[in-house]
N, C-alpha and C positions, 0 to 999 in steps of 0.2 A: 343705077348702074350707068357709070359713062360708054362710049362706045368703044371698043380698043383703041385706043392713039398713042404715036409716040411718045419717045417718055419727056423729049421737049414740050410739046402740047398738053402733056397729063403737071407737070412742072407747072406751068402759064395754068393753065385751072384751079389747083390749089391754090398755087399763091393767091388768084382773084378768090376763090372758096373761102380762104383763111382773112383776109382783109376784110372780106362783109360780117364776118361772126362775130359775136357780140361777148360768145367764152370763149372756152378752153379745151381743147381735146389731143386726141392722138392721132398720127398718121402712120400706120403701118405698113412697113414695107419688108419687102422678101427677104432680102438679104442684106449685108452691112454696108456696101457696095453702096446702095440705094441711100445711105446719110449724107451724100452731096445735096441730098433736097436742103437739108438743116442749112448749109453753107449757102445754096441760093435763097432761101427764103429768108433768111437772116441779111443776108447783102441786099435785100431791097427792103429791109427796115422792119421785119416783123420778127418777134420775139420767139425764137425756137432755139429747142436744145438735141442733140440728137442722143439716143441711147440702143447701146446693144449690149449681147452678152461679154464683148470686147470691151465695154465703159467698166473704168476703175470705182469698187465699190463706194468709196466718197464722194464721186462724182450722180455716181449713180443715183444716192440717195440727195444729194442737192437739189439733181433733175427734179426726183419724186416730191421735193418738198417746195421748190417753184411752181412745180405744175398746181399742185394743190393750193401754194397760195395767190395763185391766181397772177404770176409774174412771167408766166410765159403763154401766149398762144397757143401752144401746139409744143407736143414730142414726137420728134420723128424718129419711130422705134421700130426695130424687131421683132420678133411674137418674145424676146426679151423682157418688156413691159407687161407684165404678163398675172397671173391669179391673184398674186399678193398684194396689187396693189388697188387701192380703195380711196376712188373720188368718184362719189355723186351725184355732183354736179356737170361732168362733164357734158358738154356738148353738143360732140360729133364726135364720128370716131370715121376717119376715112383709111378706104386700102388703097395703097398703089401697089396692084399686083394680085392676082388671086391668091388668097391663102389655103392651107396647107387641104383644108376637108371644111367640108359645110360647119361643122362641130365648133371648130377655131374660130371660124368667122363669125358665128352665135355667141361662141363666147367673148369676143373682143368687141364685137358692134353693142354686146349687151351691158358692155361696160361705162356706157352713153346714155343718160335722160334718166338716170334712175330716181332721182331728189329735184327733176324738174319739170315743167310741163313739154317743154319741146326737147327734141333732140335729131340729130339727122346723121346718119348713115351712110356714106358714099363706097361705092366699089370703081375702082380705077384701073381696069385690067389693060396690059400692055401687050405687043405682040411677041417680048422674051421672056413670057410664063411659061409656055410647055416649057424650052430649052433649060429653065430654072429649075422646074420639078422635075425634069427629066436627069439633070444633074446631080441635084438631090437624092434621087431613087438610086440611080446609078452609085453613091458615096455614102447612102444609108449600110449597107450592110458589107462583111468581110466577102468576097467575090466567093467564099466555098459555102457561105448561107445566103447567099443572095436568092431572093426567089423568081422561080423558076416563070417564064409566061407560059402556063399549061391551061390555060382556061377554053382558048379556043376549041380544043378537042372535047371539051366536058359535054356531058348531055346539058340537052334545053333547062331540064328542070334545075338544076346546081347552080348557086347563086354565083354569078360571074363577080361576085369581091373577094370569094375563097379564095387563096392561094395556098400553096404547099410549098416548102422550104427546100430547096436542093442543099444535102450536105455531102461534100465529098471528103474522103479520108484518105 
């Protein structure tokens, strides 16, 4: 795990990360927003493609079949890139940005090293992740199910991840 840095300095990393590696992997980031990285890592000569759930299915499936044949470096994707897809060999898999729950992040880091002996892992947290997921939580749900923050008042023993749903009519 890197230290929090801006996302120029988390940018300047990768790129140096992605130029020493020898395969092929993924960079997952938060949101679509974050596919500028494809544009700067591509403008300084390294093979990336970017993918979200915004990329047109043609495209989409090109991405999946470069990546696999080993003509791109790196996809700089969304949690888009996502269960369906199956390569073995991949490399690395880096976040820029914390993802969604520990779960996510198990499932996409463990999409790395599986058909080889090494594989590396990187977490690249920035300092506009709360505001992100705070965003997110805030646009997950219709404002009359949104849930409620009632945990504070709960007794000690009640797992503080329950939550209860406010509906109003």
């Amino acid at each position: 795990m890197l230290p929090t840095l801006p996302t120029a300095h988390r940018y300047a990393w990768i790129h140096a990360f992605l130029a020493r590696q020898d395969g092929s992997g993924i960079v997952y980031c938060l949101t679509s927003r974050d596919e500028r990285l494809a544009d700067f890592l591509s403008g300084r000569g390294l093979a990336v493609a970017s993918y979200s759930g915004d990329t047109d299915p043609e495209r989409r499936q090109g991405v999946e079949q470069s990546l696999k044949d080993g003509d791109l470096r790196a996809v700089i994707s969304t949690s888009a890139l996502g269960m369906g897809y199956d390569k073995p060999d991949l490399a690395f898999v880096v976040h820029l940005g914390m993802p969604a729950s520990p779960i996510a992040y198990y499932q996409q880091v463990g999409r790395a090293g599986r058909a080889i002996d090494k594989a590396e892992a990187v977490l690249a947290p920035g300092p506009e992740d709360p505001s992100i997921w705070s965003w997110f939580d805030s646009t997950a749900f219709h404002p009359a199910n949104r849930p409620r923050r009632c945990w504070p008042r709960w007794p000690p023993r009640v797992p503080r991840c329950l939550c209860l749903l406010s509906r109003r009519r």
